[in-house]
C-alpha positions as CSV (number, residue, x, y, z in Angstrom):
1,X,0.0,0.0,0.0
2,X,1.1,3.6,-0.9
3,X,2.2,6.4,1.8
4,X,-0.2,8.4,0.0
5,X,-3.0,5.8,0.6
6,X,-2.1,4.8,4.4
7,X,-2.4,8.7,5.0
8,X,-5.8,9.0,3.1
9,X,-7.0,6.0,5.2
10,X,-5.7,6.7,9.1
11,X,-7.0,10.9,8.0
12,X,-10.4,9.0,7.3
13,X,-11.0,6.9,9.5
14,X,-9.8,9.5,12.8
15,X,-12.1,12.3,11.5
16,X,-14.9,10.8,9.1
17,X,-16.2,12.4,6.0
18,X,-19.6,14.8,7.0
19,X,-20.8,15.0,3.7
20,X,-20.7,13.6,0.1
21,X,-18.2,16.3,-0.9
22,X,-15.8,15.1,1.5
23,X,-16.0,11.7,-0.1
24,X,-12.6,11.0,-2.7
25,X,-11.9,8.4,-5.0
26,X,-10.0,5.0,-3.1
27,X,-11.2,6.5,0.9
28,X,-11.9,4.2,2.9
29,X,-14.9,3.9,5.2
30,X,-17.1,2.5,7.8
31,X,-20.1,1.7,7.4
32,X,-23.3,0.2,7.8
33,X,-25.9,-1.7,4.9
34,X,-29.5,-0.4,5.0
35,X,-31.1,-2.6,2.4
36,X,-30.4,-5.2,-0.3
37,X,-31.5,-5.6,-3.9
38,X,-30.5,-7.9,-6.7
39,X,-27.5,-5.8,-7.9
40,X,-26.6,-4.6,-5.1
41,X,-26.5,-3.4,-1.7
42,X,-26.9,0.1,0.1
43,X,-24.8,1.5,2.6
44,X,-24.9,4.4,5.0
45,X,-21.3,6.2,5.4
46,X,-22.1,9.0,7.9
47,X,-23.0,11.4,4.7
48,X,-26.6,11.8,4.9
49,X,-27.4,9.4,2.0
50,X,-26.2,6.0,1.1
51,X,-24.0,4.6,-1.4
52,X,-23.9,1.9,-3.4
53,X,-21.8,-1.3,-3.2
54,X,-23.0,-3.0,-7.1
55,X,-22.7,-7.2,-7.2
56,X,-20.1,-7.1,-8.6
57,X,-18.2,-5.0,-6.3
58,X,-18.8,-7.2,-3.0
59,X,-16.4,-9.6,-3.4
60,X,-13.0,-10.5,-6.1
61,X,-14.9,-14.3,-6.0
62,X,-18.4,-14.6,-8.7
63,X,-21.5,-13.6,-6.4
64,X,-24.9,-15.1,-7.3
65,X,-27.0,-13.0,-4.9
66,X,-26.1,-10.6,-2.9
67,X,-27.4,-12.1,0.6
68,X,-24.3,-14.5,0.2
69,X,-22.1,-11.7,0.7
70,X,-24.6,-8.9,3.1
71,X,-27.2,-8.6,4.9
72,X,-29.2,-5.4,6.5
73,X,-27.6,-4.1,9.5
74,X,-23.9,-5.7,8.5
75,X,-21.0,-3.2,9.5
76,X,-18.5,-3.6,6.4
77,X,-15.5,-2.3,5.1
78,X,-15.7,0.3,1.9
79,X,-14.1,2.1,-0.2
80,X,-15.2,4.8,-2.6
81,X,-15.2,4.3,-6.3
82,X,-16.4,7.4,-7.5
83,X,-19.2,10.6,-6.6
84,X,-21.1,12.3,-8.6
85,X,-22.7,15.0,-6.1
86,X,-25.0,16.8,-8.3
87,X,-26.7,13.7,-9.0
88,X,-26.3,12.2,-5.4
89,X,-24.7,9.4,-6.2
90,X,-22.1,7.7,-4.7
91,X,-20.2,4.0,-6.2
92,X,-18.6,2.0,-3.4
93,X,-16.3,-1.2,-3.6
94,X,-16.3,-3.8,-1.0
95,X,-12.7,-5.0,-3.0
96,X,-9.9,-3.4,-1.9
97,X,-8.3,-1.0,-4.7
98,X,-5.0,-1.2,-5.7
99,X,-2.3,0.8,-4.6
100,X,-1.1,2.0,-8.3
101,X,-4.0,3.0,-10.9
102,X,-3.1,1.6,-14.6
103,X,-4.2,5.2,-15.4
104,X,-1.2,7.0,-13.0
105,X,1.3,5.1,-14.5
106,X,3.9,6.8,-17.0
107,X,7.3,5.9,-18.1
108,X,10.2,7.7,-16.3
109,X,8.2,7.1,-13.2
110,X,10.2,5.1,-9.8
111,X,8.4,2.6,-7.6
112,X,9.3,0.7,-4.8
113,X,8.1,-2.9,-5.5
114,X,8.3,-6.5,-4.4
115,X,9.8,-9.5,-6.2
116,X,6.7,-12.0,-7.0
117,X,8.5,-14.7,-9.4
118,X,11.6,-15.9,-11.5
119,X,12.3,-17.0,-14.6
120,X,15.1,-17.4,-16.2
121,X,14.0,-14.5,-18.8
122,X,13.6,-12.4,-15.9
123,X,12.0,-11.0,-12.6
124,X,8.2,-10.0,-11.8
125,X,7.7,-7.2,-9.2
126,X,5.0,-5.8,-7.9
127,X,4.6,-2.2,-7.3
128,X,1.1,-2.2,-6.4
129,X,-0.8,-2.7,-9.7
130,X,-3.2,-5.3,-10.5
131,X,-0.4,-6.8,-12.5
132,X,2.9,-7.5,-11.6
133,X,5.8,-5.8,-13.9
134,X,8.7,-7.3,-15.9
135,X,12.3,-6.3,-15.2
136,X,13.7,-8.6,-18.0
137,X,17.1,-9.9,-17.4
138,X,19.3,-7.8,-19.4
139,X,17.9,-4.6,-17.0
140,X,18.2,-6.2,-13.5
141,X,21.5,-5.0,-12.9
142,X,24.5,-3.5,-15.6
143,X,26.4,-7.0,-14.8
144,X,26.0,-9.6,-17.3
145,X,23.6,-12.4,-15.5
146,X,22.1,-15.8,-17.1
147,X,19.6,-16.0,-14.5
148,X,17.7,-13.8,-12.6
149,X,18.3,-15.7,-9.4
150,X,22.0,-14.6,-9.3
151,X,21.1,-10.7,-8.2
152,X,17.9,-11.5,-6.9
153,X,15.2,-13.5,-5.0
154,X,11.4,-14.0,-4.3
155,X,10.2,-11.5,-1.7
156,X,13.2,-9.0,-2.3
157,X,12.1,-5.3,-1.9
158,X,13.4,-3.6,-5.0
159,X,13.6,0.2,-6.5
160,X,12.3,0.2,-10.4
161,X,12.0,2.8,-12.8
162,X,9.1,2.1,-15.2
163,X,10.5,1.8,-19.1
164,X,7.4,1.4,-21.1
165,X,3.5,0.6,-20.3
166,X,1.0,-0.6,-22.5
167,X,-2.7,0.0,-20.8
168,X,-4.4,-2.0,-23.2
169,X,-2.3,-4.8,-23.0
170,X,-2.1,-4.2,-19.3
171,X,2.1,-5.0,-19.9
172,X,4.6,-3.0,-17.5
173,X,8.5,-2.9,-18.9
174,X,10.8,-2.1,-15.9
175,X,14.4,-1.7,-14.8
176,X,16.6,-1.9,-12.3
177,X,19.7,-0.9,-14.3
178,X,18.1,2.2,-15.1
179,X,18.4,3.3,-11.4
180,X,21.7,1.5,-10.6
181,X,23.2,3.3,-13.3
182,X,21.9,7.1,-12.5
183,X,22.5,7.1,-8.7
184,X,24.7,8.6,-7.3
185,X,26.8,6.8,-4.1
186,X,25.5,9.3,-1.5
187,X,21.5,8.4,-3.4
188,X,22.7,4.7,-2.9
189,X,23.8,5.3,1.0
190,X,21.0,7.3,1.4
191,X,18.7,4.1,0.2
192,X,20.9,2.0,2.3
193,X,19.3,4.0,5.4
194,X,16.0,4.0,4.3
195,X,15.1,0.8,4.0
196,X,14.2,-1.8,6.7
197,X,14.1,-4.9,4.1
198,X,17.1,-6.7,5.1
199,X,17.7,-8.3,1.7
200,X,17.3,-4.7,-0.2
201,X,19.9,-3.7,2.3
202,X,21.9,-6.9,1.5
203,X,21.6,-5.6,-2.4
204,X,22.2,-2.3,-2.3
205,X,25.0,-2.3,-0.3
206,X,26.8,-5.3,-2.6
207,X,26.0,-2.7,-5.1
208,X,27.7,0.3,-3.6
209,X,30.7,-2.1,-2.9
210,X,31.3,-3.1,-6.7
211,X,30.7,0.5,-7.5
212,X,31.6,2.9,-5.2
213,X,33.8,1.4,-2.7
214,X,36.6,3.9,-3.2
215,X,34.4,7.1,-2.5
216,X,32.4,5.6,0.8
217,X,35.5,3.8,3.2
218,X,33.7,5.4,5.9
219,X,30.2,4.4,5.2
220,X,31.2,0.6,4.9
221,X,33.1,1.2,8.4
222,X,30.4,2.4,10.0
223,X,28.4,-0.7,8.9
224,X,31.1,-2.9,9.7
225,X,30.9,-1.4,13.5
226,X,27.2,-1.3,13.9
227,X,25.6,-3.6,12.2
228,X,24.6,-7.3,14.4
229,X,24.3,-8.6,11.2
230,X,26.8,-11.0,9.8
231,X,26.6,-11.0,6.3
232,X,26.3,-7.2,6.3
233,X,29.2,-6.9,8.1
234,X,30.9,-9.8,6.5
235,X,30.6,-7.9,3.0
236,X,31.3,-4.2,4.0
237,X,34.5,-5.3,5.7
238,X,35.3,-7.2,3.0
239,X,35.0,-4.4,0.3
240,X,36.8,-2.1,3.0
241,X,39.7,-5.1,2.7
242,X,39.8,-4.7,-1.1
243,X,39.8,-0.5,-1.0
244,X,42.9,-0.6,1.6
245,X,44.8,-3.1,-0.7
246,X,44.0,-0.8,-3.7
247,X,44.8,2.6,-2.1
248,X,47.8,4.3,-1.1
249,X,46.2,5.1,2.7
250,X,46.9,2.8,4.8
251,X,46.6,4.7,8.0
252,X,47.0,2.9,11.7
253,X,43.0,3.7,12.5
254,X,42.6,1.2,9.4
255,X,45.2,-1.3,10.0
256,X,43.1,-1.7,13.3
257,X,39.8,-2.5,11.5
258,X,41.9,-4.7,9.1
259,X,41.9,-7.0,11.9
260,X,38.5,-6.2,13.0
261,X,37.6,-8.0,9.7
262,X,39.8,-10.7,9.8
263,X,38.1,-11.7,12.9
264,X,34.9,-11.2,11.8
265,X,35.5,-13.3,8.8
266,X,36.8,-16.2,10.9
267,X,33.2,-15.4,13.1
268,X,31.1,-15.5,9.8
269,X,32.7,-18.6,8.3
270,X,32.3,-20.9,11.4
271,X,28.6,-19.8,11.7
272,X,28.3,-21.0,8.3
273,X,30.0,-23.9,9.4
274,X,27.2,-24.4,11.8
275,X,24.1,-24.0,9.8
276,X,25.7,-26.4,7.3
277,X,25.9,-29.1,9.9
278,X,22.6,-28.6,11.5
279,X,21.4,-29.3,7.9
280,X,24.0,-32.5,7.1
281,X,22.1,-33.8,10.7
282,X,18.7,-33.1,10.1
C-alpha cells in the first residue's frame, strides 16, 4: 500500500467524512448496509445518503446473490469508487483497490516494488498494480547475468524505474539498471538507510561495494561497527579489505579495523559452518 493511501486511510477513519463532498476516489470507510437488492446493496457512510456497493463489487470471487455476501444491518468495510454530487450518487467497492492505478502510471516514473516470481528470462515485481511488472534480465542489474536468481530473489524489496506501459495490454516494462546506473553513491547510501528490508539492504550495499567502494571507506566502516548482522558486516568489511589493498592510505585507525575484519570473517565462516551441519544432521 502507498504512503499516499495509508495517510488518506488513518485521516479517514480519525475524523470521518460529514458530507458527500468530503468523499474521494480510493477512501476508505465504515459503514453500515441499509437494504439489499438484486444488484446490489446500500450503505450508509455517515454522509446523509447511502451509497452503493453493485454485485459485482462485494467480493473478487463470482456472487450469485447478494445475501451470500450482506445482509441489513452488516457493518462492512468500503471504499469509494467514485461521486457524482450533483446527481447524489455515490459508487462503493467492498474489493480493496489497488495501490497504483493503470491510469497513474507513465514511463520515467520510480516505484518501490516486491519480487513476486523468476524466470530465467527475468523477474516480476509488484509495485502495487493489478499486475505484476517485468524487469527482463538484461535490466536487473549493468552485470552480465544468465539468471535472474543470481542478483535477486522472491520477496526481495526492490527500486524500479518504469521503461514502457502498455494499458491495453495491461504489460509494465521495468528496470533496475536504469536506477543503478543514475544514482549517485550518497542516493545509494541514502537508500541503504531508508530501507528496513534486510535483503534490499543486502543488495544495495553489494551494489555500492562493486561500484563505489573507493568514494564511501567510511560508510562501509560504519556498517562494519554497527551492524549485528553477519553478512552485512561480512561484505562491508570485506569491500573495506579490497579498498585498503587498492589505495595508497593505509593509516593505523585502518590497519586496526583490518583486523576487525579478519576476525569477523573467521566469526562468519564458522557460523556457516554451523548451519551447514545442522542441515547434514537433520
Amino acid at each position: 500500500m502507498s504512503e499516499a493511501l495509508e495517510e488518506l486511510y488513518a485521516e479517514t477513519e480519525e475524523q470521518g467524512p460529514s458530507s458527500i463532498y468530503d468523499l474521494k476516489p480510493k477512501m476508505r470507510l465504515q459503514g453500515t448496509v441499509t437494504r439489499i437488492e438484486l444488484f446490489g446493496a446500500f450503505v450508509d457512510v455517515g454522509v446523509g445518503m447511502n451509497g452503493l456497493v453493485h454485485i459485482s463489487q462485494l467480493s473478487t470471487k463470482r456472487v450469485n446473490r447478494v445475501g451470500e455476501v450482506v445482509q441489513e444491518g452488516d457493518q462492512v468495510t468500503v471504499w469509494v469508487l467514485g461521486v457524482q454530487p450533483n446527481k447524489k450518487r455515490i459508487d462503493l467497492t467492498m474489493i480493496e483497490p489497488p495501490a497504483v492505478d493503470w491510469d497513474e502510471i507513465r514511463a520515467g516514473q520510480v516505484y518501490t516494488g516486491t519480487v513476486k516470481r523468476l524466470e530465467q528470462f527475468g523477474a516480476f515485481v509488484n509495485i502495487g498494480a493489478t499486475r505484476d511488472g517485468l524487469v527482463h534480465v538484461s535490466e536487473i542489474t549493468s552485470d552480465y547475468i544468465q539468471d535472474p536468481r543470481e542478483y535477486v530473489r522472491v520477496g526481495d524489496e526492490v527500486q524500479v524505474k518504469v521503461l514502457k506501459v502498455d494499458h491495453k495490454r495491461r504489460r509494465i516494462e521495468l528496470s533496475m539498471k536504469a536506477l543503478e546506473e543514475n544514482l549517485s553513491a550518497e542516493e545509494m547510501m541514502d537508500l541503504y538507510k531508508k530501507t528496513d528490508d534486510l535483503n534490499m539492504k543486502i543488495t544495495i550495499l553489494a551494489f555500492i561495494c562493486q561500484k563505489f567502494h573507493k568514494d564511501v571507506p567510511d560508510f562501509l566502516l560504519t556498517i562494519a561497527n554497527t551492524t549485528d548482522n553477519l553478512r552485512l558486516r561480512y561484505l562491508s568489511l570485506s569491500s573495506l579489505q579490497v579498498l585498503l589493498k587498492d589505495s595508497a592510505a593505509n593509516s593505523l585507525d585502518y590497519d586496526i579495523n583490518l583486523e576487525l575484519w579478519e576476525k569477523n570473517k573467521e566469526k562468519y565462516n564458522n557460523k556457516v559452518d554451523e548451519i551447514n551441519k545442522k542441515k547434514e544432521n537433520k
